[in-house]
C-alpha positions as CSV (number, residue, x, y, z in Angstrom):
1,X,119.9,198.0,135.8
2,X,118.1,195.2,136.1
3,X,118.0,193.9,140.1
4,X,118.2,190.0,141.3
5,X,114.5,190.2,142.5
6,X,113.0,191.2,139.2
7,X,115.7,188.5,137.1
8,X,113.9,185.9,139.5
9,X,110.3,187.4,139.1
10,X,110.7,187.2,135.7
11,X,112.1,183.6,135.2
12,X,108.7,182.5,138.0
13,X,106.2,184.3,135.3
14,X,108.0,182.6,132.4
15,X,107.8,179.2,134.1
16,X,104.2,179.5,135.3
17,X,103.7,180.0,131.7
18,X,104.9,177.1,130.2
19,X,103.1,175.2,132.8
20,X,99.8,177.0,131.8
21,X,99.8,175.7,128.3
22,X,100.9,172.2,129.6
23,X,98.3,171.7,131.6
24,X,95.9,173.4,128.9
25,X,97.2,171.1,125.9
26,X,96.8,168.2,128.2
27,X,93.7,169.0,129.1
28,X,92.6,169.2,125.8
29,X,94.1,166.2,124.9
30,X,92.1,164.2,127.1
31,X,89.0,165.8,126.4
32,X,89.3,163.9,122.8
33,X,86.8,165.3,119.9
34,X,86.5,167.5,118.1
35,X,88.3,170.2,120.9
36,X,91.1,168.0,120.8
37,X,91.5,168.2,116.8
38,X,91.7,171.8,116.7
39,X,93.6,172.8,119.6
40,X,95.4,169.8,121.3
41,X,98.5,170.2,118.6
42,X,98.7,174.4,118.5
43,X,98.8,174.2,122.3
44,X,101.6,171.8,122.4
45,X,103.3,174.0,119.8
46,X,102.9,177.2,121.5
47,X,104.6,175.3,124.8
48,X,107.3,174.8,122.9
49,X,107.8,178.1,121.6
50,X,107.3,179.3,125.5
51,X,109.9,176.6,126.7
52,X,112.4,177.6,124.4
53,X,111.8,181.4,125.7
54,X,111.9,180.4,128.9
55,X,114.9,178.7,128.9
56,X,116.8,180.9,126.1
57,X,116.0,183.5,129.5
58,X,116.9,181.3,132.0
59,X,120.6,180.9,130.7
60,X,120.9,184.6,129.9
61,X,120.2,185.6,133.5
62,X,122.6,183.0,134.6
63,X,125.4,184.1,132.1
64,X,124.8,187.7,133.0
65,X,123.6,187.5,136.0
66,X,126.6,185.2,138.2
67,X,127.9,185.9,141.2
């Protein structure tokens, strides 16, 4: 069974994710050029996709998870 410390473990590393590729799309964002072109848009897409993870697993581990 899955234990409270590795339901919050788990939530951190999906958060810290999402941040990741923020700061990464961001970055390349700013950078402008040709960089930017490429892989300012996938970036952004990919943080979605993580975001939506992330919080499709947040509200599961709240739902099964409750005290």
């Amino acid at each position: 069974m899955v234990t409270g410390t590795i339901v919050k473990i788990i939530s951190i590393v999906f958060l810290i994710i999402v941040g990741i590729v923020l700061i990464l799309g961001i970055g390349t964002l700013f950078k402008g050029g040709e960089t930017s072109k490429k892989y300012s848009n996938k970036l952004m897409q990919l943080r979605i996709i993580f975001q939506f993870i992330a919080i499709l697993a947040l509200v599961g581990f709240a739902y099964f998870f409750k005290d």
